[in-house]
C-alpha atoms as an extended CHARMM CRD file, in Angstrom:
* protein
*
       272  EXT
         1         1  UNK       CA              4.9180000000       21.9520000000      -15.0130000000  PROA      1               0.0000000000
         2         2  UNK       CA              2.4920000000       20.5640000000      -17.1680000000  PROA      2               0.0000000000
         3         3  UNK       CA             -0.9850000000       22.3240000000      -19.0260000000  PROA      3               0.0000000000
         4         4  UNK       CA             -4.1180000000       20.1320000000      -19.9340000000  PROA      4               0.0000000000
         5         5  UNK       CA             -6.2160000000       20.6250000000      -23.3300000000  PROA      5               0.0000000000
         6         6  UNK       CA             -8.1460000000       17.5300000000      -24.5680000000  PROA      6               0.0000000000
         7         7  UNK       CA             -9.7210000000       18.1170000000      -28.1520000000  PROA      7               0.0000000000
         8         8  UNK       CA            -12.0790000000       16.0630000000      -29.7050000000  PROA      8               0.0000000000
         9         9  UNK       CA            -12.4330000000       15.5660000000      -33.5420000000  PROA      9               0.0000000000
        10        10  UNK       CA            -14.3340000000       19.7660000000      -33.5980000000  PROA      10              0.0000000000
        11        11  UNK       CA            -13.7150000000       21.1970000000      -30.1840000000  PROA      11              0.0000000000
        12        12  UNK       CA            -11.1230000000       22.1290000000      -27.6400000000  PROA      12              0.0000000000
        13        13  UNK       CA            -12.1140000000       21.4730000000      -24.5210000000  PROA      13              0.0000000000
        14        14  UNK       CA            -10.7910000000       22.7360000000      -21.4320000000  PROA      14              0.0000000000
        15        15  UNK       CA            -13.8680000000       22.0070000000      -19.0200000000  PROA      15              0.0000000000
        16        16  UNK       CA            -14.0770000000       19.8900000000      -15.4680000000  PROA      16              0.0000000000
        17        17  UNK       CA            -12.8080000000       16.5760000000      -15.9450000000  PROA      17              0.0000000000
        18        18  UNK       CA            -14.0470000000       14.0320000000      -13.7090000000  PROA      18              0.0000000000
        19        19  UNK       CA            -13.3020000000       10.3380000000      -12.9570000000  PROA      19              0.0000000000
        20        20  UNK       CA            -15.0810000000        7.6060000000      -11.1120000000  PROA      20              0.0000000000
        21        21  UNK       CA            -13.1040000000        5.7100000000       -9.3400000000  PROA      21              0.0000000000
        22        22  UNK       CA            -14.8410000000        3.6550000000       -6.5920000000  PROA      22              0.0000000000
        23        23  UNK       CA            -16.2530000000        0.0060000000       -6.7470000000  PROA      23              0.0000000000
        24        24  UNK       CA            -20.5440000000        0.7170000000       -7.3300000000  PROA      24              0.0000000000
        25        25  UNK       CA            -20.6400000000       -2.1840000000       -5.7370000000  PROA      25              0.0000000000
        26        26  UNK       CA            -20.0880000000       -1.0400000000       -2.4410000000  PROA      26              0.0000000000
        27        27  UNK       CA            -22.3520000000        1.9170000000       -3.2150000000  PROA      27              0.0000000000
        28        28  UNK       CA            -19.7870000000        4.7970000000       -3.2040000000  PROA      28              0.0000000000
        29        29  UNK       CA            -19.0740000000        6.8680000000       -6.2710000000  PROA      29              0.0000000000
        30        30  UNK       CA            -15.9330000000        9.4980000000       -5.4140000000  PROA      30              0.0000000000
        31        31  UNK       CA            -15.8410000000       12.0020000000       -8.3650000000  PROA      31              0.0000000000
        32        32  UNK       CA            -12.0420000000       13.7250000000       -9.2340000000  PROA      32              0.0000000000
        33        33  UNK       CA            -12.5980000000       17.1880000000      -11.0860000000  PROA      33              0.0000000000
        34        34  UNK       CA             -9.4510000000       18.7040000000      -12.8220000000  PROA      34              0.0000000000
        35        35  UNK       CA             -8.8560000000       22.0970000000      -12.9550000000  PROA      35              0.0000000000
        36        36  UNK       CA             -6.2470000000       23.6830000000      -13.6470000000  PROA      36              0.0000000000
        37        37  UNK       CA             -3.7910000000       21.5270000000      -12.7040000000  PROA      37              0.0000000000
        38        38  UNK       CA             -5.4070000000       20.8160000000       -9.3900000000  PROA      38              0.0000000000
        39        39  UNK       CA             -7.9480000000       18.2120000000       -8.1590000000  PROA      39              0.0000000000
        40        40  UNK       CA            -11.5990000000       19.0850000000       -6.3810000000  PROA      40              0.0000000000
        41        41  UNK       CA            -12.8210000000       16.0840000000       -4.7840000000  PROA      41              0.0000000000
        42        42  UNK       CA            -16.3580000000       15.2280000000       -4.0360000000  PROA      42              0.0000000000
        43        43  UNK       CA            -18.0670000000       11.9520000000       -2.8100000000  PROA      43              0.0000000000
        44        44  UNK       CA            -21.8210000000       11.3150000000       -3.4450000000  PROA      44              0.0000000000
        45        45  UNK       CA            -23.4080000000        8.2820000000       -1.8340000000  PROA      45              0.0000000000
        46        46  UNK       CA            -25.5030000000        6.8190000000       -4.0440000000  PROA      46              0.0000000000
        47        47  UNK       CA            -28.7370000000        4.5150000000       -2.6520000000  PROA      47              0.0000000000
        48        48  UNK       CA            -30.0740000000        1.0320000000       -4.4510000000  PROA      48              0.0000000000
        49        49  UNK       CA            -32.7970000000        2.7430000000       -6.4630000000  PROA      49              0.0000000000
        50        50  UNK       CA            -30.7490000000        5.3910000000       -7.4900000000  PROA      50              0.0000000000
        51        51  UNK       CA            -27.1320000000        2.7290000000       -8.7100000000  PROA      51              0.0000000000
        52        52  UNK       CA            -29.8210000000        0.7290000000      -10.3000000000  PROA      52              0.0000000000
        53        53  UNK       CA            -31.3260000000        3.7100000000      -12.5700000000  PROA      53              0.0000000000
        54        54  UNK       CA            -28.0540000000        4.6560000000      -13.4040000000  PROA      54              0.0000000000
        55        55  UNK       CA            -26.4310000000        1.3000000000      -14.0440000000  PROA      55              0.0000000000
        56        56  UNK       CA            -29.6260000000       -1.0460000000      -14.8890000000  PROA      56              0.0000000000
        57        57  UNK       CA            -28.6590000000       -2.0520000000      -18.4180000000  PROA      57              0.0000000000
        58        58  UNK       CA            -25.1650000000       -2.9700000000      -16.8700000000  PROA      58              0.0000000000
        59        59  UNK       CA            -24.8610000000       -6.5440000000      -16.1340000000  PROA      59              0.0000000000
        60        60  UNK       CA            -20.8090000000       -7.1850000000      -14.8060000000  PROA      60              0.0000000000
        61        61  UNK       CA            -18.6490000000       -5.4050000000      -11.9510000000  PROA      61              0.0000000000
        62        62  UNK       CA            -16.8620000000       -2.3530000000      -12.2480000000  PROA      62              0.0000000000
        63        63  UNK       CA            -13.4290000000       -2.8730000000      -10.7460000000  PROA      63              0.0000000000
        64        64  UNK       CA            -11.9210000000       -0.3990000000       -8.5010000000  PROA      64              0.0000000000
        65        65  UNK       CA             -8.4180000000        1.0800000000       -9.4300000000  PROA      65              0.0000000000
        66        66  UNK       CA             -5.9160000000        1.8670000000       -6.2380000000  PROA      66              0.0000000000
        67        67  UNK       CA             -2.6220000000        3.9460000000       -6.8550000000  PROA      67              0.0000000000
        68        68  UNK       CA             -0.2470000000        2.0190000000       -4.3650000000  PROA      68              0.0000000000
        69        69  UNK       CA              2.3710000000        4.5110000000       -5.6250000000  PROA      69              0.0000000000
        70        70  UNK       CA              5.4860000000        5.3220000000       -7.0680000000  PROA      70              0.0000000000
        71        71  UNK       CA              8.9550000000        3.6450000000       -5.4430000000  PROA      71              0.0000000000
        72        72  UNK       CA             11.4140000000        5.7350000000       -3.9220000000  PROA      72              0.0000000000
        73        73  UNK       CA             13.5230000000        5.2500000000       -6.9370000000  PROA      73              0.0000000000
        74        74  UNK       CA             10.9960000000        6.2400000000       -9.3690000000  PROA      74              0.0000000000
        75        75  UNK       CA             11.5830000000        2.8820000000      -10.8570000000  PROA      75              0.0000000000
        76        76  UNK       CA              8.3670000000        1.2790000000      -10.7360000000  PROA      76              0.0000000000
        77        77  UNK       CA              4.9340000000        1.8960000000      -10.0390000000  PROA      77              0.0000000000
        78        78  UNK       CA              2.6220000000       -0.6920000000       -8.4820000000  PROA      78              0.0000000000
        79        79  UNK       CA             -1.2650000000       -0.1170000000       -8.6050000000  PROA      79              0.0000000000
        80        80  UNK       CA             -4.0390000000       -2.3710000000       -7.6220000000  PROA      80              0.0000000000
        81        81  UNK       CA             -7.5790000000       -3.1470000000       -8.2460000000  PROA      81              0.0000000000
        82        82  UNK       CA            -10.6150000000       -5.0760000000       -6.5920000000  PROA      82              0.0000000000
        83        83  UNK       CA            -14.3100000000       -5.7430000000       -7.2380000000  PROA      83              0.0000000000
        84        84  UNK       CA            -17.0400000000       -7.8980000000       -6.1260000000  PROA      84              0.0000000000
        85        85  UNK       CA            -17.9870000000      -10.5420000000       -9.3600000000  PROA      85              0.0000000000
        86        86  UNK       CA            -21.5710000000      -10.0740000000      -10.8310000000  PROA      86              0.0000000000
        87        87  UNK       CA            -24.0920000000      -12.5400000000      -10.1330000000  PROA      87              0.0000000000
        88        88  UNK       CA            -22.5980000000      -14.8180000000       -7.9990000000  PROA      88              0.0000000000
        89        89  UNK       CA            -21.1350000000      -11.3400000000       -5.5870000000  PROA      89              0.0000000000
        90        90  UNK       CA            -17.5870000000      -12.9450000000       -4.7340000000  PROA      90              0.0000000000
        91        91  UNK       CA            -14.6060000000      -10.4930000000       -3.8060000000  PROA      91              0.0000000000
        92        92  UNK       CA            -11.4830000000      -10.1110000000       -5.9570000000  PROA      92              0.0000000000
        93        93  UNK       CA             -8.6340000000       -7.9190000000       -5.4610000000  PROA      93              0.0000000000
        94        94  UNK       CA             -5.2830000000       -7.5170000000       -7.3280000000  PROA      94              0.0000000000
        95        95  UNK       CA             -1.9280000000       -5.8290000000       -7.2900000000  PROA      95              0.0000000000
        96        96  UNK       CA              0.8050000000       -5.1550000000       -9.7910000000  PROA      96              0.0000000000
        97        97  UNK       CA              4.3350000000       -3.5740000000       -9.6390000000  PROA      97              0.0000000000
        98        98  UNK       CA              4.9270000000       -2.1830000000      -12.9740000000  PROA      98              0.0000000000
        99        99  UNK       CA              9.0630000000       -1.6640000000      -14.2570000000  PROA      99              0.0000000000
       100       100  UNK       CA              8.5330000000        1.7370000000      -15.5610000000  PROA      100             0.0000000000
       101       101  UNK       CA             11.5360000000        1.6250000000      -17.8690000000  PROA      101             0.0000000000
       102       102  UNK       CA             10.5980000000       -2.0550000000      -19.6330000000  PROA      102             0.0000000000
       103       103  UNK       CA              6.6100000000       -1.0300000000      -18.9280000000  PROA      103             0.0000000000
       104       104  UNK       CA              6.4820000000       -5.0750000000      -17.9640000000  PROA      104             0.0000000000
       105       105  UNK       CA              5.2630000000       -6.8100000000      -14.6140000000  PROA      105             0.0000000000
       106       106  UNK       CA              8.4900000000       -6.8760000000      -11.9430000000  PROA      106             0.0000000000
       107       107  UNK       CA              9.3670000000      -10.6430000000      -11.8920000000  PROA      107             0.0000000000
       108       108  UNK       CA              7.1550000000      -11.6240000000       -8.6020000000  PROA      108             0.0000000000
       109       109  UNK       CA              5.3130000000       -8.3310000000       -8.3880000000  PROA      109             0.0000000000
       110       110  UNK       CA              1.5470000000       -9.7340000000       -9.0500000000  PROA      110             0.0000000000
       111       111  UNK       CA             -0.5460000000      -11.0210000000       -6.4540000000  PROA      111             0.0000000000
       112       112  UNK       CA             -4.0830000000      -11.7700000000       -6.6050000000  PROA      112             0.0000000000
       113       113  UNK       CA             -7.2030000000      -13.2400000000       -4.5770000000  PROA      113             0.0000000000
       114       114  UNK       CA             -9.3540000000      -14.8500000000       -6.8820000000  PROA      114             0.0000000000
       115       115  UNK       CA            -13.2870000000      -14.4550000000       -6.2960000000  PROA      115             0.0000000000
       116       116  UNK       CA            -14.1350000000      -17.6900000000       -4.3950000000  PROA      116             0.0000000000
       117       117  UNK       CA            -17.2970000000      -19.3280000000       -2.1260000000  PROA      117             0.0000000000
       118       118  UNK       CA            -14.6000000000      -18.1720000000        0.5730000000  PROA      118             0.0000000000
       119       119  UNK       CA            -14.9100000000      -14.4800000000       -0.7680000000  PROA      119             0.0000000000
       120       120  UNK       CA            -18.3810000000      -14.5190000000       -1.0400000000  PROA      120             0.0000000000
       121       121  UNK       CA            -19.3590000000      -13.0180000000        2.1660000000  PROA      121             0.0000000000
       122       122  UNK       CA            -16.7630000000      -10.4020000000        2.4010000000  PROA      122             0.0000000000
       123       123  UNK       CA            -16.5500000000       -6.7680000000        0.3910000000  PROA      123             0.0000000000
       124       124  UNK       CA            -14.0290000000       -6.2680000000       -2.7800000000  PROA      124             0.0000000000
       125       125  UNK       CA            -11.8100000000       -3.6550000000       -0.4130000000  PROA      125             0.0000000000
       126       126  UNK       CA            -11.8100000000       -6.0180000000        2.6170000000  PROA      126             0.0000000000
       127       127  UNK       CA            -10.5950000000       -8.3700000000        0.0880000000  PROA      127             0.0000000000
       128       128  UNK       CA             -7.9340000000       -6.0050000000       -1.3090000000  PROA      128             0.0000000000
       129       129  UNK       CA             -6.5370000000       -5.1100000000        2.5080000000  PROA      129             0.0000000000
       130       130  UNK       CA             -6.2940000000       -8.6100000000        3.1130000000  PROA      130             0.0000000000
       131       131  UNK       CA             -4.1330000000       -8.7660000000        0.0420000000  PROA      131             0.0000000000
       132       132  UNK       CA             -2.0740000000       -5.8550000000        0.4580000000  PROA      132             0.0000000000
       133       133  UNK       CA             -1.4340000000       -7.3330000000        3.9000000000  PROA      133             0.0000000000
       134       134  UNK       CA             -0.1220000000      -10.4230000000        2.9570000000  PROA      134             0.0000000000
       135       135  UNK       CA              2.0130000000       -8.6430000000        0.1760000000  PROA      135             0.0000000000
       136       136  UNK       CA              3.3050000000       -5.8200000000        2.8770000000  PROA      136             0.0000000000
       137       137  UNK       CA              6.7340000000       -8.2630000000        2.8570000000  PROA      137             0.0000000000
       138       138  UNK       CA              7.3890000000       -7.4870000000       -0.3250000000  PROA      138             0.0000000000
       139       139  UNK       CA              5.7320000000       -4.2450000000       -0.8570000000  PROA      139             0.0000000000
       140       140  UNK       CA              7.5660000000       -2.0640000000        1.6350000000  PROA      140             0.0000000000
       141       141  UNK       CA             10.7380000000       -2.7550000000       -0.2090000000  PROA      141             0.0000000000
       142       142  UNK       CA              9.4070000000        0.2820000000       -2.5060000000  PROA      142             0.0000000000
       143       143  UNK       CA              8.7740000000        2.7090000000        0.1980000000  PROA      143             0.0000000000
       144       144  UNK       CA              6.0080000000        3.9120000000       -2.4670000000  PROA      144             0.0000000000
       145       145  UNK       CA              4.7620000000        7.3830000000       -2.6170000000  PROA      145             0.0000000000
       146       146  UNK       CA              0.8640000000        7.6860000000       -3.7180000000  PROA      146             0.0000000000
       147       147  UNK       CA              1.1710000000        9.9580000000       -7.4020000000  PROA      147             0.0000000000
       148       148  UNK       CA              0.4780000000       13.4910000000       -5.5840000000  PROA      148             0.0000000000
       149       149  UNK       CA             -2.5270000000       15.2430000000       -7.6470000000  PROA      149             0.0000000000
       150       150  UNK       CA             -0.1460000000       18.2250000000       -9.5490000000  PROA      150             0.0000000000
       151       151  UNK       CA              1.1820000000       15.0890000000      -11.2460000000  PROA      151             0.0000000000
       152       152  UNK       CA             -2.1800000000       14.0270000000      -12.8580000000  PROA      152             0.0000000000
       153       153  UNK       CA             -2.3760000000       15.5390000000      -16.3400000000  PROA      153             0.0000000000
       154       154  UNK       CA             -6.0940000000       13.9480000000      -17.0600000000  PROA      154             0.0000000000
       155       155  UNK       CA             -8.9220000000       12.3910000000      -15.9230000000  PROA      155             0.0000000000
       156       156  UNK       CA            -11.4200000000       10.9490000000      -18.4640000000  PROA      156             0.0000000000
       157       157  UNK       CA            -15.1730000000       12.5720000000      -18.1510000000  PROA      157             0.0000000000
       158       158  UNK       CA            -17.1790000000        9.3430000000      -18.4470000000  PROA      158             0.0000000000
       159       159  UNK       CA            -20.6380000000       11.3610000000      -18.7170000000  PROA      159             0.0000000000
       160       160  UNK       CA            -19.1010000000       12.5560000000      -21.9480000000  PROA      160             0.0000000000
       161       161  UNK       CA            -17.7430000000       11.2140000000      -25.3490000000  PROA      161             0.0000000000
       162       162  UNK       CA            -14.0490000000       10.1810000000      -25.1860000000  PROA      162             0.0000000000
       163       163  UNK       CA            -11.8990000000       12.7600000000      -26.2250000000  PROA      163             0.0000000000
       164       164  UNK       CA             -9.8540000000       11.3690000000      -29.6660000000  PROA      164             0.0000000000
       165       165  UNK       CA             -7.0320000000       13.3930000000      -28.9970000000  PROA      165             0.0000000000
       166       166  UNK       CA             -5.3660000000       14.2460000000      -25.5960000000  PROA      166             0.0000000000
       167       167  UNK       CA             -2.9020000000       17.0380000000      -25.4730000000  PROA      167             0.0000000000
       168       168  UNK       CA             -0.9610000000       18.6630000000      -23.0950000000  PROA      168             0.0000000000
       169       169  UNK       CA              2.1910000000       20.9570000000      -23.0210000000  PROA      169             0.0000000000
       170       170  UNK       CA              5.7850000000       20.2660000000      -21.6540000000  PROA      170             0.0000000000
       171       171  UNK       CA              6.8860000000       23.5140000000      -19.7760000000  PROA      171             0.0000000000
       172       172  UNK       CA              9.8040000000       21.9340000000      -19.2310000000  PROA      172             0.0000000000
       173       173  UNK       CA             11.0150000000       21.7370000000      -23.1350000000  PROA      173             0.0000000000
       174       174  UNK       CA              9.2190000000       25.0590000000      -24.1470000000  PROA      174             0.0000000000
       175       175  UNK       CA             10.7310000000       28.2280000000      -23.6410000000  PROA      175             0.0000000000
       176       176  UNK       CA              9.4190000000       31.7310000000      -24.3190000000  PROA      176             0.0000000000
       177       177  UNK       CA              9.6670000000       31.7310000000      -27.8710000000  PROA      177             0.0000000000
       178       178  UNK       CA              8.6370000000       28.6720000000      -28.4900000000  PROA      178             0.0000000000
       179       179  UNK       CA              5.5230000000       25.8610000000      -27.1730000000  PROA      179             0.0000000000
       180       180  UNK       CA              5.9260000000       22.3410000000      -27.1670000000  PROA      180             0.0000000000
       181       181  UNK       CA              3.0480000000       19.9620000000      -27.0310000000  PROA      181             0.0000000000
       182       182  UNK       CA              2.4800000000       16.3650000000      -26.3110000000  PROA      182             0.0000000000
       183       183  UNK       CA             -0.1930000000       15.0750000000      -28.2530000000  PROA      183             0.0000000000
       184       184  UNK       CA             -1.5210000000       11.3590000000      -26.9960000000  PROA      184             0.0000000000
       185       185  UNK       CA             -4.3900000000        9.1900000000      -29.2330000000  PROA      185             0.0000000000
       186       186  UNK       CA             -5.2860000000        5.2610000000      -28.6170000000  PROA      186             0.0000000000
       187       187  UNK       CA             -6.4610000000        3.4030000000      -30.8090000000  PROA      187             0.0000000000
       188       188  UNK       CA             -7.8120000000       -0.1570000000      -30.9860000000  PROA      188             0.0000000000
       189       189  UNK       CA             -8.2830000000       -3.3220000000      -33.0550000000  PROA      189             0.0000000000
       190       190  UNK       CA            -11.2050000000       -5.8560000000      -32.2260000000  PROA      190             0.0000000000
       191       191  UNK       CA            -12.2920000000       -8.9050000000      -33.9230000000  PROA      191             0.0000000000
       192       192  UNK       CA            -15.2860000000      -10.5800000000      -32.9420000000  PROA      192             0.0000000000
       193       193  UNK       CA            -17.9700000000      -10.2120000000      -30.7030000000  PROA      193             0.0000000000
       194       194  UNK       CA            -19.9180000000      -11.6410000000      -27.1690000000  PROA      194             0.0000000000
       195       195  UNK       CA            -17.3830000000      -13.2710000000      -25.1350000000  PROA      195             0.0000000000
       196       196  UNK       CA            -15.9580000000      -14.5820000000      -28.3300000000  PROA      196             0.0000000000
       197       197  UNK       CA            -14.2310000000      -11.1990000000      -29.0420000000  PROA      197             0.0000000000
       198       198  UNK       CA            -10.2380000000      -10.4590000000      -28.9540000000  PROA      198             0.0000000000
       199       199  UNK       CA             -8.6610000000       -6.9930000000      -29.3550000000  PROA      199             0.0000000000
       200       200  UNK       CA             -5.4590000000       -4.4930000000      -29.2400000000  PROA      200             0.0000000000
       201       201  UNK       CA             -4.6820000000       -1.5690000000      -28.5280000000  PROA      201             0.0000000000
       202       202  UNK       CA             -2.0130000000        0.8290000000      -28.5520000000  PROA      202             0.0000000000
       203       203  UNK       CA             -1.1310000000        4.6700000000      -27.6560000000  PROA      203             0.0000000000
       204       204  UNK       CA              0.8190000000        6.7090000000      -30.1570000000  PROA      204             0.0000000000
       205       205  UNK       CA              2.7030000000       10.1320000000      -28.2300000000  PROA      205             0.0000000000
       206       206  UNK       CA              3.7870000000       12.6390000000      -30.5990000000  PROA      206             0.0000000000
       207       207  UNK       CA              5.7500000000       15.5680000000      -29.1570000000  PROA      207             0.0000000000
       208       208  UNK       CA              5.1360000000       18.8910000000      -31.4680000000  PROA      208             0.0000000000
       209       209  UNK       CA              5.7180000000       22.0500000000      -31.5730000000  PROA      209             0.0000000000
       210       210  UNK       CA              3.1020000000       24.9200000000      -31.3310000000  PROA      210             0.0000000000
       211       211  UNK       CA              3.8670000000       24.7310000000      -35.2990000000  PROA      211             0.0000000000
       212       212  UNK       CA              2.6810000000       21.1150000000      -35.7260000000  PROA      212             0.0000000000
       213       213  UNK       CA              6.0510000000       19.9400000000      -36.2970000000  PROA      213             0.0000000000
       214       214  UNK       CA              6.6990000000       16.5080000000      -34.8280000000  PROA      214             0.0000000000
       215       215  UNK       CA              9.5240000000       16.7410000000      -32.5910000000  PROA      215             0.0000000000
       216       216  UNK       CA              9.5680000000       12.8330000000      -31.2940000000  PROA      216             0.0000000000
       217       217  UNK       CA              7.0300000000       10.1340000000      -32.0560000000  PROA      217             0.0000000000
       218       218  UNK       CA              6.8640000000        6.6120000000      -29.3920000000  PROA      218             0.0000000000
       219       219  UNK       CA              4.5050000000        3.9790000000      -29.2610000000  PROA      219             0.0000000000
       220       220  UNK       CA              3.5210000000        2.5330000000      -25.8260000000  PROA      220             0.0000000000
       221       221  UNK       CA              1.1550000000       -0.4240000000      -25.7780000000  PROA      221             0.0000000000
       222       222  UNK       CA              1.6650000000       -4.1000000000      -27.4940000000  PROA      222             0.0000000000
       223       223  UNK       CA             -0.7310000000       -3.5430000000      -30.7890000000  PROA      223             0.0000000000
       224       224  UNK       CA              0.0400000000       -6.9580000000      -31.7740000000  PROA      224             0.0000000000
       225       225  UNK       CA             -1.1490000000       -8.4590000000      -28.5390000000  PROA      225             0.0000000000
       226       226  UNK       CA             -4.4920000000       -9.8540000000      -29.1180000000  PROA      226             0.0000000000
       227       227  UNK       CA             -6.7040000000      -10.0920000000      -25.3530000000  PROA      227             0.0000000000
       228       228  UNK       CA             -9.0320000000      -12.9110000000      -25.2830000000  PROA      228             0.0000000000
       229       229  UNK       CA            -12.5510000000      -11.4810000000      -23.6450000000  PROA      229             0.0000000000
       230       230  UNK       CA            -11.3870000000       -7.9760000000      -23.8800000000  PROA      230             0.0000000000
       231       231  UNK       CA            -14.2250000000       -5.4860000000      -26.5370000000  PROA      231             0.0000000000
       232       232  UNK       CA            -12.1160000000       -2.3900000000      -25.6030000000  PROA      232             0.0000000000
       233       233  UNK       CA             -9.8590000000        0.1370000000      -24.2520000000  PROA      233             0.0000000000
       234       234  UNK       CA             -9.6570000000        3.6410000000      -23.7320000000  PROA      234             0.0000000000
       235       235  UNK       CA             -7.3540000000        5.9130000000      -21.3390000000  PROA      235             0.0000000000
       236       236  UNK       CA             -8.9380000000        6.6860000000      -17.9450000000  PROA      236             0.0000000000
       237       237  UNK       CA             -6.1870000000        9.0750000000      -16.5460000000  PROA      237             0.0000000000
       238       238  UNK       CA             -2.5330000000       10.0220000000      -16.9970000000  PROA      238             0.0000000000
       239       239  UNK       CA             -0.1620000000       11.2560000000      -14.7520000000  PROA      239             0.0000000000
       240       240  UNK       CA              3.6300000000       11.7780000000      -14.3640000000  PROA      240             0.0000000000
       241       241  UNK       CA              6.3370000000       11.8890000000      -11.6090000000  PROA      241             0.0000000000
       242       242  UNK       CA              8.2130000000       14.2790000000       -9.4130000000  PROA      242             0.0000000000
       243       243  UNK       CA             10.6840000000       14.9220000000      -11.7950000000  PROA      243             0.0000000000
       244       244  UNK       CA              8.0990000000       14.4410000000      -14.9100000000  PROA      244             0.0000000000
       245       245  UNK       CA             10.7780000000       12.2320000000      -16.4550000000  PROA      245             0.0000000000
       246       246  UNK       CA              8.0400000000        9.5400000000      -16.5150000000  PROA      246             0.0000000000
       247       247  UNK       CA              3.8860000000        9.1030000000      -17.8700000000  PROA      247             0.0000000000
       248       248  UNK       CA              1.8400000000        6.4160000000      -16.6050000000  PROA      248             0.0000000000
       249       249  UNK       CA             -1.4330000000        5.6350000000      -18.6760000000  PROA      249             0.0000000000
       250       250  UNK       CA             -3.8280000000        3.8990000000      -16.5270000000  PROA      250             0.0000000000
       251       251  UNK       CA             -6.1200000000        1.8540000000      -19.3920000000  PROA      251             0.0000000000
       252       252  UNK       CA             -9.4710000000        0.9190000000      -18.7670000000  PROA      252             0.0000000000
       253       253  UNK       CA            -10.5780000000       -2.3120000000      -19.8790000000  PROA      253             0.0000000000
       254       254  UNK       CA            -14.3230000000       -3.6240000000      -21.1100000000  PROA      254             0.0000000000
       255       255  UNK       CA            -14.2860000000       -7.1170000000      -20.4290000000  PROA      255             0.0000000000
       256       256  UNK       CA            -17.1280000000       -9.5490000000      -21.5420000000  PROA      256             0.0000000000
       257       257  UNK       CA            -17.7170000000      -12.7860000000      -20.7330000000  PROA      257             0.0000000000
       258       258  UNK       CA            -21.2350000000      -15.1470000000      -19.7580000000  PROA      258             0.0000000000
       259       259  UNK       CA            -21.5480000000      -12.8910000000      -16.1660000000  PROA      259             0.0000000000
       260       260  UNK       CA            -21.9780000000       -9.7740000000      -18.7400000000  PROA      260             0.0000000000
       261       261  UNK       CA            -19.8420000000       -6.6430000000      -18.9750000000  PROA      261             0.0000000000
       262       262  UNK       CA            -17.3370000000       -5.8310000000      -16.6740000000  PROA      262             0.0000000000
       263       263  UNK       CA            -14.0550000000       -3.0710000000      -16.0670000000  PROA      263             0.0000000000
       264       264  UNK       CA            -10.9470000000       -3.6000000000      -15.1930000000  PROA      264             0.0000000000
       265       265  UNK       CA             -7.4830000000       -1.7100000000      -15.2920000000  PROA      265             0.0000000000
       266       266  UNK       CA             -4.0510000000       -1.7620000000      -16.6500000000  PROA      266             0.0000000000
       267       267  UNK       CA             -1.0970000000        0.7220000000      -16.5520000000  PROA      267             0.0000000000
       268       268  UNK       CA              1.4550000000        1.6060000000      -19.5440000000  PROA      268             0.0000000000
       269       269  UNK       CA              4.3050000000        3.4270000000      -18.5160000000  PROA      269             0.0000000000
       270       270  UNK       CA              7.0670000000        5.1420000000      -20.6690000000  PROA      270             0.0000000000
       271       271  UNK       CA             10.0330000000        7.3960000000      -19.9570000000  PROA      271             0.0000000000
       272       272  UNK       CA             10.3420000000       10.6360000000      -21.4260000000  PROA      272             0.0000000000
């Protein structure tokens, strides 16, 4: 069992968190709101006049991030993502299987459908079901489990500030007389700027106890891996396993390049 506080550099916070996590290009927005431990759900359909308010000064796609699941083993995780390009409106869709132990790609576990004229008439999740079609084959080796929502420890708030420090506390290694904590901060390096900019990031996890003592320290990321395109990072949701013997960090990417500003996702995973 796991407990959620997210602090920021003079608060604690233990408020709704919610999460965006639908493509605004095909004009569906589903909110996730945390609390407690468990997951509301609500879906707002959002008209032209209203996306283009909200995201007018936004010129780039916002990809959408699909939990494929967990394998049976616990092993690996394998997520996707898909999108329609800005400007010239072509459909994209990708999917990843993730080795949870090494936190690298599975050796023939990333397929993708480039945004194409062929693409250009069809939406980012038609796209992405094509995809997962043609990767079924390989796919149902997994028999994946979508991450049930008592595993999801956080989900960022994007209509507020990111939180500096995420914290939340390990029933499993506290007992009554004593609290222990897992305290989770990225942070990132970026050189440049325009499409000309490159940057790092990485997450440091410090295990405490309700003392402040550090218990176990690891660092998950590459910070010496330098993205070409990529301004910045910053954690859009964490969640764990069925036996919460693993975290996976799904990373949220701002990408720039001559269409604009876009998102896209990654996952770090590490084993407890």
């Amino acid at each position: 069992m796991w407990w959620l506080v997210l602090r920021n550099r003079f608060e604690t916070s233990s408020k709704v968190k919610k999460n965006k996590s639908e493509n605004i290009n095909e004009g569906l927005i589903s909110h996730q709101a945390v609390v407690g431990g468990q997951i509301m759900r609500k879906q707002l359909f959002v008209g032209t006049l209203m996306l283009a308010a909200l995201f007018g000064g936004f010129a780039g796609d916002v990809a959408a991030f699909v939990d494929l699941g967990l394998s049976g083993d616990g092993k690996t995780y394998v997520f996707g993502e898909y999108g329609k390009t800005d400007k010239k409106f072509q459909g994209y869709a990708e999917i990843y299987a993730v080795d949870i132990a090494s936190n690298k790609f599975v050796d023939g576990g990333v397929f993708r459908t480039a945004p194409s004229v062929s693409t250009t008439s069809k939406s980012g999740k038609s796209v992405f079901e094509d995809l997962q079609g043609k990767a079924s084959w390989y796919l149902k080796k997994y028999d994946l489990k979508q991450i049930p929502t008592k595993n999801l420890l956080y989900v960022c708030d994007e209509a507020k500030s990111p939180v500096s420090e995420i914290v939340f506390k390990d029933f499993d290694g506290s007992s009554p007389e004593k609290s222990v904590f897992y305290h989770v901060q990225l942070s990132n390096s970026v050189e440049g700027s325009g499409k000309n900019v490159r940057s790092s990031f990485f997450i440091k996890m410090e295990k405490k106890d309700e003392g402040g003592n550090v218990l176990s320290r690891s660092t998950i990321g590459s910070p010496d891996l330098k993205r070409n395109g990529v301004s910045g990072y910053k954690i859009d949701r964490i969640f764990s396993d069925e036996a919460r013997r693993n975290l996976i960090f799904v990373v949220e990417k701002t990408v720039k390049d001559d269409s604009g500003t876009s998102i896209r996702y990654m996952v770090e995973t590490v084993k407890l």
